[in-house]
FINU-675326 format. One line per 8 residues: number of its first residue (from 1); their letters; for each residue x, y, z of C-alpha. Coordinates in Angstrom, 1 decimal. Layout:
BEGIN
NUM	A	X Y Z ~ ... $
***
This chain:
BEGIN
1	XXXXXXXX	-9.6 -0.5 25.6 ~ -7.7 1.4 22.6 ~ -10.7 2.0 21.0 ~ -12.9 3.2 23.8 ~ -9.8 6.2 25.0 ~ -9.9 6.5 21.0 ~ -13.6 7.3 21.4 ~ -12.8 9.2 24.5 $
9	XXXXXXXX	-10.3 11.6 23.1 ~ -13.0 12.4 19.6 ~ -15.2 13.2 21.9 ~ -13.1 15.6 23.3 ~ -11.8 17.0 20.3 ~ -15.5 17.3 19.3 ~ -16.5 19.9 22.4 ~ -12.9 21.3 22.2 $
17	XXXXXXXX	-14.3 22.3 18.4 ~ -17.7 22.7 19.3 ~ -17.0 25.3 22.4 ~ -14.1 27.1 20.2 ~ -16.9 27.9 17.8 ~ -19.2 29.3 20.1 ~ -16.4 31.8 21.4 ~ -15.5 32.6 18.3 $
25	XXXXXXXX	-19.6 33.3 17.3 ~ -19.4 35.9 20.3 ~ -16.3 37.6 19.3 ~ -16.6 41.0 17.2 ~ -15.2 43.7 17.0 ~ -13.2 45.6 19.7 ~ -14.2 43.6 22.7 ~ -18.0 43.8 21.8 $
33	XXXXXXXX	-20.2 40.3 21.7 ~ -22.8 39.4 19.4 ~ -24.9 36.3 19.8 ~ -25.8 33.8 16.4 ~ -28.8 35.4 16.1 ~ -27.0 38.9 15.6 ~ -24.6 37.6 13.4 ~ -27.2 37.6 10.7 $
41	XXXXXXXX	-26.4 39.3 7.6 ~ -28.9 42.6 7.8 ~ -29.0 45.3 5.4 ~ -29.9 49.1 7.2 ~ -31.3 52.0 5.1 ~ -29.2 55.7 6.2 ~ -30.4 59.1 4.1 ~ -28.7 61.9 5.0 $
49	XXXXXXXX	-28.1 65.3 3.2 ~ -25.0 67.0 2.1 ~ -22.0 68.4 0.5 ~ -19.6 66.2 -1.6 ~ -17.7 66.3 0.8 ~ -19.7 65.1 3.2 ~ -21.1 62.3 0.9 ~ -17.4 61.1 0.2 $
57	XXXXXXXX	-16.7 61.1 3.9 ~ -19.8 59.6 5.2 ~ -18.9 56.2 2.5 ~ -15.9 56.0 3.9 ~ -17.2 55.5 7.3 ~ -19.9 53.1 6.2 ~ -16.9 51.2 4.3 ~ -15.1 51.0 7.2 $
65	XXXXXXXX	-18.1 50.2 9.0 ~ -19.2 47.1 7.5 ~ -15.0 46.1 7.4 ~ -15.7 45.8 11.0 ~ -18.7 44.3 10.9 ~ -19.0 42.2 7.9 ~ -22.6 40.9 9.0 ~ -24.4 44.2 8.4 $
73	XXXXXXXX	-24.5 46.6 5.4 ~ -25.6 49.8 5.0 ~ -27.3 51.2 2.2 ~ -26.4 55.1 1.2 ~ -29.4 56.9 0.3 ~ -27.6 60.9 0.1 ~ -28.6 64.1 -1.9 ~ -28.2 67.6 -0.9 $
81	XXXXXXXX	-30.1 69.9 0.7 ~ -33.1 71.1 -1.5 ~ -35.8 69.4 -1.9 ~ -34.7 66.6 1.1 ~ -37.4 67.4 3.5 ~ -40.1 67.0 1.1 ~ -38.6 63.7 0.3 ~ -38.6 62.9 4.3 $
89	XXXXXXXX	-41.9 64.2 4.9 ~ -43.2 61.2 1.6 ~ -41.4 58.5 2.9 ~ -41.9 58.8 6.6 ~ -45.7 59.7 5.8 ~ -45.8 56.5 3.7 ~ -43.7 53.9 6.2 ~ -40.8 53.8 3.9 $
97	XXXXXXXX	-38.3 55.8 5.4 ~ -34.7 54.3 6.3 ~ -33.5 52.8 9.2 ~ -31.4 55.7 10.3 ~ -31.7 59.3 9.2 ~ -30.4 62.6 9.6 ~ -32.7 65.0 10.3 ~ -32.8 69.0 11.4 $
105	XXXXXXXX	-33.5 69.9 14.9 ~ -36.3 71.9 13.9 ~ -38.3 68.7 12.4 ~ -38.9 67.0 15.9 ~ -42.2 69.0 15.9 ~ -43.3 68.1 12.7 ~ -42.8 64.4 12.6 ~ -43.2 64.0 16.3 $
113	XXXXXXXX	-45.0 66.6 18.4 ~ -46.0 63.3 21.0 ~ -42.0 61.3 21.4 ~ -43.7 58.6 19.6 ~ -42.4 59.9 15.9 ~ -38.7 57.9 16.1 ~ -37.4 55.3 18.1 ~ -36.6 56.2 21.9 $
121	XXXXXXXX	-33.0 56.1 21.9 ~ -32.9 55.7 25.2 ~ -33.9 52.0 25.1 ~ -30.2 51.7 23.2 ~ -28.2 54.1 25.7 ~ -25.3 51.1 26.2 ~ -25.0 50.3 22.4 ~ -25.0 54.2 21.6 $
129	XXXXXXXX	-22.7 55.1 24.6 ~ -25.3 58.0 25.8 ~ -23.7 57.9 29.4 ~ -19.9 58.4 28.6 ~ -20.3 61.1 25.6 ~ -22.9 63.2 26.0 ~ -24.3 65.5 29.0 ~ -27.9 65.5 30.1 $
137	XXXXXXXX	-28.3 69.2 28.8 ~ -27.1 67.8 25.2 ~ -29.5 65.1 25.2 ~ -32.3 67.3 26.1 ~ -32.1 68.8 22.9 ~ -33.2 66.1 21.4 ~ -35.8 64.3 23.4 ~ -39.7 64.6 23.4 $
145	XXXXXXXX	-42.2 63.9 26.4 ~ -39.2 62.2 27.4 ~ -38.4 60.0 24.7 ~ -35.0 60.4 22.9 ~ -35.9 60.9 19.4 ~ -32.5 62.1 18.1 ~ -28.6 62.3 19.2 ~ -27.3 65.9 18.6 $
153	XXXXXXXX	-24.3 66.1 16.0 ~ -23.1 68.8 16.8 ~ -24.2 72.3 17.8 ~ -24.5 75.6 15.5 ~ -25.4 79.2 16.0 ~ -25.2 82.2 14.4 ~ -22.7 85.0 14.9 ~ -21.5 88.0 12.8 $
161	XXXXXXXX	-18.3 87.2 11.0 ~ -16.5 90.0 9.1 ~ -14.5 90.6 6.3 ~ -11.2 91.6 8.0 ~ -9.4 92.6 5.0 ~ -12.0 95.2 4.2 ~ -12.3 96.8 7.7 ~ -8.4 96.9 7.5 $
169	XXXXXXXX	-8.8 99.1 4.4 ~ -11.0 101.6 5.8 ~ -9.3 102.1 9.1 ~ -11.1 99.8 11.2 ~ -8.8 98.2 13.6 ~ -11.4 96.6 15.5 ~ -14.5 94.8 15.3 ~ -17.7 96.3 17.0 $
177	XXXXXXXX	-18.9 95.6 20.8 ~ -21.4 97.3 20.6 ~ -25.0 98.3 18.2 ~ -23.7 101.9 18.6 ~ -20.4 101.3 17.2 ~ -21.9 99.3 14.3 ~ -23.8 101.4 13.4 ~ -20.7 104.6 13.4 $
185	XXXXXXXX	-18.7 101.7 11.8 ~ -21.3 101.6 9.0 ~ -20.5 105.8 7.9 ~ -17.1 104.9 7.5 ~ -18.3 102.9 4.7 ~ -18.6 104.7 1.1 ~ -21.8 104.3 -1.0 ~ -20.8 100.7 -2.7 $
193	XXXXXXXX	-20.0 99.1 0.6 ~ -22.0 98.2 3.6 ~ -20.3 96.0 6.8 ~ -22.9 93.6 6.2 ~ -25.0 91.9 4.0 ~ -28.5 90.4 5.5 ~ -30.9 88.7 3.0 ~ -34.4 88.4 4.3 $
201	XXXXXXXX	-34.5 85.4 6.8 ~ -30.7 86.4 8.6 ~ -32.5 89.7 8.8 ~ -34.8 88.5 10.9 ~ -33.3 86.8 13.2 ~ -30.5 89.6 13.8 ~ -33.2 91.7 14.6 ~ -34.7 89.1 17.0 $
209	XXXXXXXX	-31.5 88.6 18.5 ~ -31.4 92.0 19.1 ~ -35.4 92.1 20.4 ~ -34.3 89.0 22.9 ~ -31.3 91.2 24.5 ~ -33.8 94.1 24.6 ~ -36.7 91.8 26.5 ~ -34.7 88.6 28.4 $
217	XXXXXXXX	-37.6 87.0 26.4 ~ -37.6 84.3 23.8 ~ -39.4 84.9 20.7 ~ -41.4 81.3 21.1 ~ -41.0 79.1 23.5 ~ -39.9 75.1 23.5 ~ -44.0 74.3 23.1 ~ -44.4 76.6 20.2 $
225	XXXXXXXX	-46.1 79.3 22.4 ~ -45.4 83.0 20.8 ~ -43.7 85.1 23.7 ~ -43.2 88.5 22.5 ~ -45.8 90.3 21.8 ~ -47.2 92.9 19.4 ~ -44.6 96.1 20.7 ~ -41.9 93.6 21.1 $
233	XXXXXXXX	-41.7 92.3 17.3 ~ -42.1 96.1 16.5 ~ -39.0 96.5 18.7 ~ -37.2 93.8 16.4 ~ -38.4 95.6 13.2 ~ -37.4 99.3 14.4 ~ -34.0 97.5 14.1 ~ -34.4 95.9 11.3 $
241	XXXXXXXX	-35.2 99.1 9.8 ~ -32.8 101.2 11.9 ~ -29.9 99.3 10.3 ~ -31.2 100.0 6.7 ~ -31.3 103.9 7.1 ~ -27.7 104.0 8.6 ~ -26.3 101.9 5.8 ~ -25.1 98.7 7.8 $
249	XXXXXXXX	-26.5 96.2 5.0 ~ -28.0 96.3 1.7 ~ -31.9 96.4 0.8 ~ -33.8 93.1 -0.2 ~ -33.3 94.6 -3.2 ~ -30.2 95.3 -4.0 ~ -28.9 91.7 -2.8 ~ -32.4 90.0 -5.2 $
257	XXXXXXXX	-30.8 92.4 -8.3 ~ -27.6 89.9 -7.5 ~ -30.0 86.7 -7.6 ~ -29.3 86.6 -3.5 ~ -33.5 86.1 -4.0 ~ -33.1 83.0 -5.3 ~ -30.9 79.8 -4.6 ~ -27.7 81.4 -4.9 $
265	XXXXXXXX	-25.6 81.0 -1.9 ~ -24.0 84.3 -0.6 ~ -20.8 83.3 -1.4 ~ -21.4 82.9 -5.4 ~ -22.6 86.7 -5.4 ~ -20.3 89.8 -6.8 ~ -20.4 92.0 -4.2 ~ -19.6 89.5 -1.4 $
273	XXXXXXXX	-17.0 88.1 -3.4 ~ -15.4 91.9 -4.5 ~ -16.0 92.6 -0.3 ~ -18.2 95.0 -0.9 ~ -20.9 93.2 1.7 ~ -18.2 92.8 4.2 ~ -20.0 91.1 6.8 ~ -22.6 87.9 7.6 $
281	XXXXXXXX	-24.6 86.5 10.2 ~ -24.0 83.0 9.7 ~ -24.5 80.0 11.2 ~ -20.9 78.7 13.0 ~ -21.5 75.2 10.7 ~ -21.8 76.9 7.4 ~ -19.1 80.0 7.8 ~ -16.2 78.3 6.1 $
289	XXXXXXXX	-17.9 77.7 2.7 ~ -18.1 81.8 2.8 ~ -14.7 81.6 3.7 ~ -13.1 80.0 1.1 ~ -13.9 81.7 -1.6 ~ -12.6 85.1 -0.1 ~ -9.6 83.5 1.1 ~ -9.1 82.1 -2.8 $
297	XXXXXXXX	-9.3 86.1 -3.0 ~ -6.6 86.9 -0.5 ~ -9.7 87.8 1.7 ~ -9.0 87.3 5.4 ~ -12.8 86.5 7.7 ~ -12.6 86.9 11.1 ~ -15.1 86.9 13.7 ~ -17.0 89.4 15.5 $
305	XXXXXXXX	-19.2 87.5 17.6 ~ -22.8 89.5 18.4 ~ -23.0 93.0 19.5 ~ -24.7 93.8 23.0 ~ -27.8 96.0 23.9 ~ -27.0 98.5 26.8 ~ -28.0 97.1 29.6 ~ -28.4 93.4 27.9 $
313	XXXXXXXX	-30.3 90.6 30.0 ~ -29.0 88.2 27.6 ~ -26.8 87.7 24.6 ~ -30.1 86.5 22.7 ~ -27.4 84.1 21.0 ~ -29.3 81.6 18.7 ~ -27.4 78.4 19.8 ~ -29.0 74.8 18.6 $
321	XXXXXXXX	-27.7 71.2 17.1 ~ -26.8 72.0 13.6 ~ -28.6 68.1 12.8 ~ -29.4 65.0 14.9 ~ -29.4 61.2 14.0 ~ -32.5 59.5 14.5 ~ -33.7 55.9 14.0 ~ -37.0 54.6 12.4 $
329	XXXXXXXX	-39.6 53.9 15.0 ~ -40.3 51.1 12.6 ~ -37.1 49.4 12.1 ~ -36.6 45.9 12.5 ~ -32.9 46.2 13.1 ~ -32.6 48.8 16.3 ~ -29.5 47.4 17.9 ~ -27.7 46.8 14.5 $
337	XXXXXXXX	-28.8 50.5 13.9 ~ -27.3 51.5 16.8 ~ -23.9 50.1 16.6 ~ -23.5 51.7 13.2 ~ -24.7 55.1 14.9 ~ -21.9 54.4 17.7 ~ -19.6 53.6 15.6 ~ -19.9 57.4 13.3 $
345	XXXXXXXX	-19.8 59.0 16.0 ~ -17.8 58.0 18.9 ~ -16.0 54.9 17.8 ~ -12.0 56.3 16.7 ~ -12.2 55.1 13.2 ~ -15.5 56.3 12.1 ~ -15.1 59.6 13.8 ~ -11.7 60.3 11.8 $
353	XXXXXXXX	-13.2 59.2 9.1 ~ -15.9 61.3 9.4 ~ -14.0 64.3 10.5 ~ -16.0 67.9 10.7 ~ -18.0 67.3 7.5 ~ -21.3 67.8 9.9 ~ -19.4 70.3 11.9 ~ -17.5 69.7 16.1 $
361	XXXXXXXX	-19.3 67.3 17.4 ~ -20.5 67.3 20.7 ~ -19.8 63.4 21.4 ~ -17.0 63.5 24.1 ~ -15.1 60.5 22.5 ~ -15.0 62.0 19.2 ~ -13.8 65.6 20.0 ~ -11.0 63.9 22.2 $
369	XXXXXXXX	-10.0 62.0 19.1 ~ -9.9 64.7 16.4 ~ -8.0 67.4 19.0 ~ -5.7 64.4 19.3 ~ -5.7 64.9 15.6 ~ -5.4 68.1 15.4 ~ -8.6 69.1 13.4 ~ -10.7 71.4 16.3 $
377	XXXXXXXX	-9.8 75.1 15.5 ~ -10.7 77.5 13.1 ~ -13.5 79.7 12.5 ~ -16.6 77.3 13.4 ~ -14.7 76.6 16.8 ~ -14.1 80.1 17.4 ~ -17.5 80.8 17.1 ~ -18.7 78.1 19.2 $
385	XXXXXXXX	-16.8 79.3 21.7 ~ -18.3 82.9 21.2 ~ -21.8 81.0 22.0 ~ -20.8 79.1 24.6 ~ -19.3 81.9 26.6 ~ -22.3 83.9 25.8 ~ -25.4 82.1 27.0 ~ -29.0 82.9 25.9 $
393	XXXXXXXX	-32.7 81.8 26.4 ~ -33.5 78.6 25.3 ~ -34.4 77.9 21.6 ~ -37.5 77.0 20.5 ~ -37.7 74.1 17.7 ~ -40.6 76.0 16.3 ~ -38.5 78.9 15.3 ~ -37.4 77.7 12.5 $
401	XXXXXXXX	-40.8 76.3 10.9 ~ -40.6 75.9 7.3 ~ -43.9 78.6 6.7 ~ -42.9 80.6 10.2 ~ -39.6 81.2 8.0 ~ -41.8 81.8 4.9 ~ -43.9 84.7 7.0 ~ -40.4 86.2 8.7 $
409	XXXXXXXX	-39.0 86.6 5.0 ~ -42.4 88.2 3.9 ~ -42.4 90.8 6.7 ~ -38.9 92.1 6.2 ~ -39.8 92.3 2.8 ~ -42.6 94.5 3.4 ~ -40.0 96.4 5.2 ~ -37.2 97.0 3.0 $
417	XXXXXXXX	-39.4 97.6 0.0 ~ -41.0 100.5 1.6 ~ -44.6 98.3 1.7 ~ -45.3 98.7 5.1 ~ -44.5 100.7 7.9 ~ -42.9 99.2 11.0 ~ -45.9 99.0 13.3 ~ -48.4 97.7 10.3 $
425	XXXXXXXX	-45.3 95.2 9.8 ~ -45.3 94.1 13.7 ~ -49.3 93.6 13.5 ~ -48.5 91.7 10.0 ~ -46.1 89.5 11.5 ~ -47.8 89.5 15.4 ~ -50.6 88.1 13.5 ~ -49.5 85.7 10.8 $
433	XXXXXXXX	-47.1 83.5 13.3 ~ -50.6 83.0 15.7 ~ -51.9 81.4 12.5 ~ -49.2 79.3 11.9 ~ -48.7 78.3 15.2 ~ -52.1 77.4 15.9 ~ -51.8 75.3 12.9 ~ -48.4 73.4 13.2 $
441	XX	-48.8 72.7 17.1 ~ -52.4 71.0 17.3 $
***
């Protein structure tokens, strides 16, 4: 008898064991279960593109990351920003891109003009927390024939920002409302300083801005179909050339005798930095890295927002997400991909570890947890705000085509170095974005 409640109580020990490791196989995380199977150790690929800054705050996420979840490791693959989309375009092209990347808005048409291009992200809406953080209108943004390719960052846009200090020392107490009072602003100015500067491709799309306020139109729409026509991208270039002849920004020109041509970055050239260019129409995401270097100066920026058309039928506000996280169609590890996604961008450790490096995001977990933290405020938020309040026509991903950005630059060009007149300019550009057009939507 001893030896069979002997026998009797092993046993028990033995499923007392046994069922303690199975609950302890489901437990990881904060509340979150995983079976054996996804307790496997598995390595995912991320690329993304950057500052140091970013870099240094991205690792930290991925440390913390793997902390959490010991089973899976990610593998960094970061560089900056030149030369990343030809590397994309190789690797996706040759089935070797990672598991997760960051890519630009403006690439859904390029790598997936049919949905099928990425991994439908909808199929992973409970592991990525689609529901609770982010609104139908956000999500849009990023979806194809239906199929979520991408989760939007955060969102960007361009508004004028000015160089307060500057307009203090000429008398100008306040920014202007109006394209009027910019450009009576602008013969305040003396010879050596302009209230903006606008290389080539911002040039552009001011003028276009303007053009949309004008028309109620978009330039393209969401299926890469040109809108305006002829007369209304010589309505965009009058401007364009309207706000050379009253002085509001320097020539081509003058900003390429600089090296603004080139790479340089506004903020490493002379002028900007003496606040002599006293103005830019920047994107919301990418305003602070002008501002620093002014404020190093004892430079104040400040924002202006856009000025309106009379009777405006729209801001013409270019509002879009700055980047998007996408996962490889091809990926063995989806789920596993998709907790790491959650995790950088809505889970509270990964968000403050992330901070703004990719600029306010739009996930509603994440912006609750850095205003807790204080971080929301500043000039990107001000300008989001600007947009927000300010409404436009929808944004085409097209816009922003690699050679429909290589045909915008030639045209103003043309313009500023007295090559072509404004309507042989409008037939030059009517023309050329047909082509490309024709080409990149097929």
């Amino acid at each position: 008898m001893k030896k069979v409640i002997a026998l009797i109580i092993v046993g028990a020990l033995l499923i007392g064991i046994a069922l303690t490791g199975c609950g302890t196989s489901k437990q990881q995380g904060s509340g979150s279960t995983q079976t054996q199977e996804e307790q496997k150790e598995v390595t995912l690929r991320f690329s993304w593109w950057g500052s140091d800054t970013r870099h240094k705050a991205t690792l930290e996420a991925i440390k913390l990351f793997e902390e959490k979840y010991p089973n899976i490791k990610i593998k960094a693959e970061y560089a900056g920003w030149d030369g990343y989309l030809d590397k994309q375009t190789t690797q996706i092209a040759g089935g070797t891109a990672a598991d997760i990347m960051q890519i630009n808005w403006n690439w859904l048409p390029i790598f997936s003009k049919d949905g099928n291009g990425f991994y439908d992200l909808n199929k992973l809406s409970k592991e990525l927390g689609l529901e609770e953080n982010y609104t139908k209108d956000i999500l849009e943004l990023g979806t194809v024939n239906g199929k979520l390719n991408g989760i939007p960052v955060a969102m960007t846009g361009r508004v004028i920002y000015y160089n307060k200090t500057i307009y203090d020392k000429f008398g100008i107490s306040s920014f202007p409302q109006t394209w009027d009072e910019l450009f009576n602003i602008a013969q305040k100015f003396s010879n050596e300083y302009y209230p903006m500067v606008l290389g080539s491709y911002d040039a552009w799309l001011l003028s276009m801005t303007y053009a949309v306020q004008v028309t109620g139109k978009p330039f393209i729409d969401r299926n890469g179909k040109l809108t305006f026509d002829e007369n209304d991208i010589k309505i965009a270039l009058e401007f364009y050339k309207k706000l050379l002849d009253n002085k509001v920004t320097p020539t081509t020109a003058t900003i390429a005798s600089e090296g603004g041509s080139g790479n340089a970055p506004i903020e490493q050239l002379p002028s900007f930095l003496e606040g002599k260019w006293a103005g830019l129409f920047q994107w919301t995401s990418a305003i602070q890295k002008n501002a620093n270097p002014l404020k190093e100066k004892n430079m104040e920026v400040a924002l202006g927002g856009i000025p309106m058309a009379k009777d405006v039928k729209t801001s013409g506000a270019i509002f879009k997400p700055s980047m998007l996280f996408a996962i490889n169609k091809d990926t063995k590890y989806p789920k596993e991909a998709a907790l790491f996604l959650n995790f950088i961008l809505n889970d509270p450790e990964g968000v403050k570890a992330m901070g703004l490096e990719r600029g306010i995001p739009v996930s509603k977990s994440a912006v609750a947890e850095l205003e807790k933290e204080g971080l929301i405020s500043g000039l990107e938020y001000e300008g989001l705000q600007f947009l927000l309040d300010n409404p436009s026509v929808p944004l085409s991903p097209y816009l922003e085509d690699p050679k429909l950005q290589d045909v915008y630059r030639e045209t103003i060009d043309q313009i500023s170095y007295d090559k072509l007149s404004v309507s042989e300019a409008a037939k030059y550009m009517y023309d050329n974005v047909q082509k490309v057009l024709s080409e990149i939507t097929q």
